[in-house]
N, C-alpha and C positions, 0 to 999 in steps of 0.2 A: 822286654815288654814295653818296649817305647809306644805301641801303638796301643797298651795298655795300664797307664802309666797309676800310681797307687794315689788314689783319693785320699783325702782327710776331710771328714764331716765332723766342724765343732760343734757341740750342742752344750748350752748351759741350761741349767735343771732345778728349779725351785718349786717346789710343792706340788709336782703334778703328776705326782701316783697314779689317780684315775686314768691318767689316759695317755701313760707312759709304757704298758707293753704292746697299746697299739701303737706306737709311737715307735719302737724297736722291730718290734716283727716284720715292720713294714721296710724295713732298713735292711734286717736278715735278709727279704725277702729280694731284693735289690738281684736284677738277673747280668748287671756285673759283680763281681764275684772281688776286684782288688782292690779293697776301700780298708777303710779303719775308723772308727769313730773314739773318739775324742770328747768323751762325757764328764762335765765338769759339775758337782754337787752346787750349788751359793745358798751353802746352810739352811737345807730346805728343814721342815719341822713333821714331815710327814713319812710316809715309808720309800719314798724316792730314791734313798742311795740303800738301803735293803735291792732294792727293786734292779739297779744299776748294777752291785755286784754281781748278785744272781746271773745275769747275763754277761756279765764281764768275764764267770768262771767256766761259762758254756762254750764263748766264742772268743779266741784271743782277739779278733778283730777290735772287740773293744775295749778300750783303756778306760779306767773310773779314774776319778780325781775329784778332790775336794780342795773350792777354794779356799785361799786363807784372807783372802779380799771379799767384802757384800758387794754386790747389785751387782748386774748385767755384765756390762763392761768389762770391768776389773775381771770377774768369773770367766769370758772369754779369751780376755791375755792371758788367766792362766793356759787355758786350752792350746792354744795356737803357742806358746812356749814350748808345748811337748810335739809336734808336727813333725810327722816323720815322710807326710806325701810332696809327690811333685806340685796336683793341682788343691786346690779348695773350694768346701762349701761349706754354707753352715745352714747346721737344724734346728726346730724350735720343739722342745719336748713334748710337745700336748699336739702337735701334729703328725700326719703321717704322707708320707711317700707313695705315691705308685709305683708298681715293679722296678716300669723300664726307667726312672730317673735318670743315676747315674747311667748307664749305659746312651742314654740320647745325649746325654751333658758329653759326654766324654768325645761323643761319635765325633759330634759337632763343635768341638772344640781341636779336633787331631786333625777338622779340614783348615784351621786358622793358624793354630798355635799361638806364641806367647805375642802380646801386646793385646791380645781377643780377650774380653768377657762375653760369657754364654750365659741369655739369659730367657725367661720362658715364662708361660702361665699359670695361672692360679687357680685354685678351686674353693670357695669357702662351702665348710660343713658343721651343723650342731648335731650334739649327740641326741637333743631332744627341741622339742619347740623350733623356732626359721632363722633364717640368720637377717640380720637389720638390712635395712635397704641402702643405706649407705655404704656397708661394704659389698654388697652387691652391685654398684655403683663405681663403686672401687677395681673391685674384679674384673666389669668389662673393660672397664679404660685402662687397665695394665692388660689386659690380655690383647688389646687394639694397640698399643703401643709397643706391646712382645709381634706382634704379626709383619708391623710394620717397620720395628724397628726402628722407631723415632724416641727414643728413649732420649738424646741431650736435647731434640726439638722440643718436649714436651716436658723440660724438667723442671722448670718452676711452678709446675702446677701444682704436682704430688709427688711422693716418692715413686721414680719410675721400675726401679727395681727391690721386690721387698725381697726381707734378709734371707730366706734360704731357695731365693730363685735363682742364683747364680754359681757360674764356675770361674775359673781361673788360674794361671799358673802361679805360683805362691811366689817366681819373682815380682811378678808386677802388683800383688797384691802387697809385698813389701814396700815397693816401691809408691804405690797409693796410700801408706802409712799402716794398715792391717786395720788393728784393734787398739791403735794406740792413741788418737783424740779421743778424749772422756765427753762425748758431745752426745745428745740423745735428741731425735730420734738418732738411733747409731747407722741406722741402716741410711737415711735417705743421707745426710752426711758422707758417707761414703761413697753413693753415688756421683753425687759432686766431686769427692777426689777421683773419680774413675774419670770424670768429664774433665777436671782440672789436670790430669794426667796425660787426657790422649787417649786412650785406651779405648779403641774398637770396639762398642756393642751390640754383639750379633742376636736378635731376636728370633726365636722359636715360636711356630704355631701350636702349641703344646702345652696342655696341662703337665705342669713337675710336681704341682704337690698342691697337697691338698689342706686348706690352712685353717683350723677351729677358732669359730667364732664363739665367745663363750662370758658371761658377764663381767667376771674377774681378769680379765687377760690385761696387761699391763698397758695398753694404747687403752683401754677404759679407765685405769683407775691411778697411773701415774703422775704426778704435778708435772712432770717433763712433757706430758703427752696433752694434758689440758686443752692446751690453746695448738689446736692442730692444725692451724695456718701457716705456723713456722716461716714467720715473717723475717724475724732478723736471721735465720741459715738461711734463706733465700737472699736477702738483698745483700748479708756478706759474702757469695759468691759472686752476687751480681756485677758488684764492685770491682771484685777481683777479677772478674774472667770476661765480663762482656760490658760493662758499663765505659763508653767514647765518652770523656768528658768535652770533647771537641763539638760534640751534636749537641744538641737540645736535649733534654728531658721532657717529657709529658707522663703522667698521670692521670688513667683514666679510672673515674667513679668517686663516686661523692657520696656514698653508704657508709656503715662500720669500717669496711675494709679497706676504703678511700682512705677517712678520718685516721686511723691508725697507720695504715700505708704512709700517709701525709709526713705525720710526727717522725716516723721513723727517716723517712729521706733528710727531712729537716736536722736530724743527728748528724746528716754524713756531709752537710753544708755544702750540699749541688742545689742549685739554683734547678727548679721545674714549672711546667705550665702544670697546670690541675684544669682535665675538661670533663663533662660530661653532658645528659642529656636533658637534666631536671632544670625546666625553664625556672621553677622556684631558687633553684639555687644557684644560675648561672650569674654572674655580678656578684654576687654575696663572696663577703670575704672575708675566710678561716684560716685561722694559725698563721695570717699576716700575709695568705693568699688570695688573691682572688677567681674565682674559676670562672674557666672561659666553657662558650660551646665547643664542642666536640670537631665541629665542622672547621673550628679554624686551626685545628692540626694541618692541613692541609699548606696552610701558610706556612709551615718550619721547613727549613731545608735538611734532609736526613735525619728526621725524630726517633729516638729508640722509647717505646712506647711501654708500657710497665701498665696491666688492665687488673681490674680487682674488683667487678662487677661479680654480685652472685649468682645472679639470674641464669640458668642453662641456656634459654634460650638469647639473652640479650650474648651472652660472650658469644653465639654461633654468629649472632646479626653480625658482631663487629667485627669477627671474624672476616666474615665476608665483604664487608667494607671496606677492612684494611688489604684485602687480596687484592680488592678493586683497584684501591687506588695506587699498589704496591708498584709502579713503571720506576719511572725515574723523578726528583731524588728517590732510592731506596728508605722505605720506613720498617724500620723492627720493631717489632713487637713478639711480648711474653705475656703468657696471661697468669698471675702469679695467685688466683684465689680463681 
């Protein structure tokens, strides 16, 4: 069965009965057929692991397990300890699947093979009431980013790949560390070790799944998930993977996420210009910076450019600015907020 090689879908499982055998059936339902799931309890208080057996006795395909670790994480490495598939993916219980999942994950992953992650779009849905407009927001720009497959160009934005959009072969998921940094968010972290690795990411024009938005879900109500700027995972890969200390630095935006931005470089003791476009605050000088206009970026020779403006439309302006003037020297730029 090479050309059909057996899946392993981890799923950890905390209180979420209600909308856990849509969350199964949708899995059964899966129109390839050689998978196994990999259902790890993390000491839910509700009828969940009732619910888990039941189905575990029905279909060998799924193995139950209950951690002996709390949260997230820890619940995961147990899972992915008992893996008995070539590829992986993982699922989040209160969600469900469209049929064809696994089977386009698979197609499209047997045209690459190993060093490829496969990865695809979203769908958010509530069971009652709309879903917020920020992760509506969210969903087009991963799905324009699954289309196009600019997933390392756009990865300081947001997580470009969420946790159960992807496939891969369980070497190179080894090799990217698995489940083993205790870092949360887990998922976008990991994307950065797929980027820090090399690892090919091949984007699908495809909904894979369909993902509940719901008041309680753990990106609402987690102290990890808070401040969802995830500034210091961002600038500690930046550091590590793409930061020239040979070039200049610059700093664009003089907002919250400027001032914060600021502090935070100031830790990593790189000398940067700070510009933006508020005549107010242009001269004025913060955290022992002074900030310049914008315009005299132009003056650095090869600036790698770090933006943190909120505005949608002001990042499109600068966007377009910085394309403009993108000839020679070369200037990079991430837009990191």
């Amino acid at each position: 069965m090479t050309n059909q090689p057996l899946v392993t879908i981890i799923m950890a499982v905390k209180d979420t009965a209600p909308y856990l055998h849509d969350c199964l059936d949708s899995i059964l339902a899966q129109t390839y057929q050689n998978w196994e799931l990999i259902a790890v309890n993390d000491h839910s208080s509700d009828d969940s692991p009732k619910i888990l057996q039941e189905y575990a006795a029905k279909d060998s395909r799924i193995r139950f397990f209950n951690s002996d670790r709390p949260k997230l994480i820890p619940t995961l490495q147990v899972g992915y300890a008992e893996t008995k598939g070539t590829l992986i993916n993982r699922m989040d219980s209160d969600d469900k699947m469209p049929d064809y999942k696994i089977e386009v994950l698979v197609e499209e992953w047997n045209k690459h093979g190993k060093g490829t992650v496969i990865a695809g779009g979203t769908e958010h849905f509530v069971g009652e009431g709309v879903v917020g407009d920020g992760f509506i927001k969210y969903e087009k720009w991963l799905n324009q980013v699954a289309r196009t497959s600019t997933h390392y160009q756009e990865i300081y934005r947001e997580c470009v790949i969420p946790s159960h959009c992807w496939l891969l072969h369980k070497e190179d998921f080894d090799a990217a560390g698995a489940f083993d940094p205790i870092i949360y968010p887990e998922d976008y972290d990991l994307c950065f070790r797929f980027y820090k690795l090399g690892l090919k990411v091949v984007g699908m024009d495809k909904i894979l799944h369909h993902w509940r938005d719901r008041s309680d879900r753990i990106s609402r109500t987690w102290e990890e998930y808070k401040d969802n700027r995830y500034f210091d995972l961002k600038l500690r890969f930046f550091y590590e993977l793409d930061r020239d200390k040979t070039r200049p630095l610059v700093l664009w935006g003089a907002g919250k996420n400027g001032k914060d931005m600021a502090k935070l470089l100031q830790s990593y003791e790189d000398e940067f210009h700070w510009v933006c476009d508020n005549d107010r605050k242009i001269g004025k000088d913060i955290y022992g910076v002074v900030l310049e206009h914008y315009k005299d970026v132009k003056m650095l020779e090869a600036p790698q450019i770090i933006i943190v403006v909120a505005s949608p439309t002001g990042k499109k302006e600068i966007e377009e600015l910085l394309t403009s003037w993108n000839k020679k020297p070369v200037v990079d730029f991430w837009f990191f907020a």
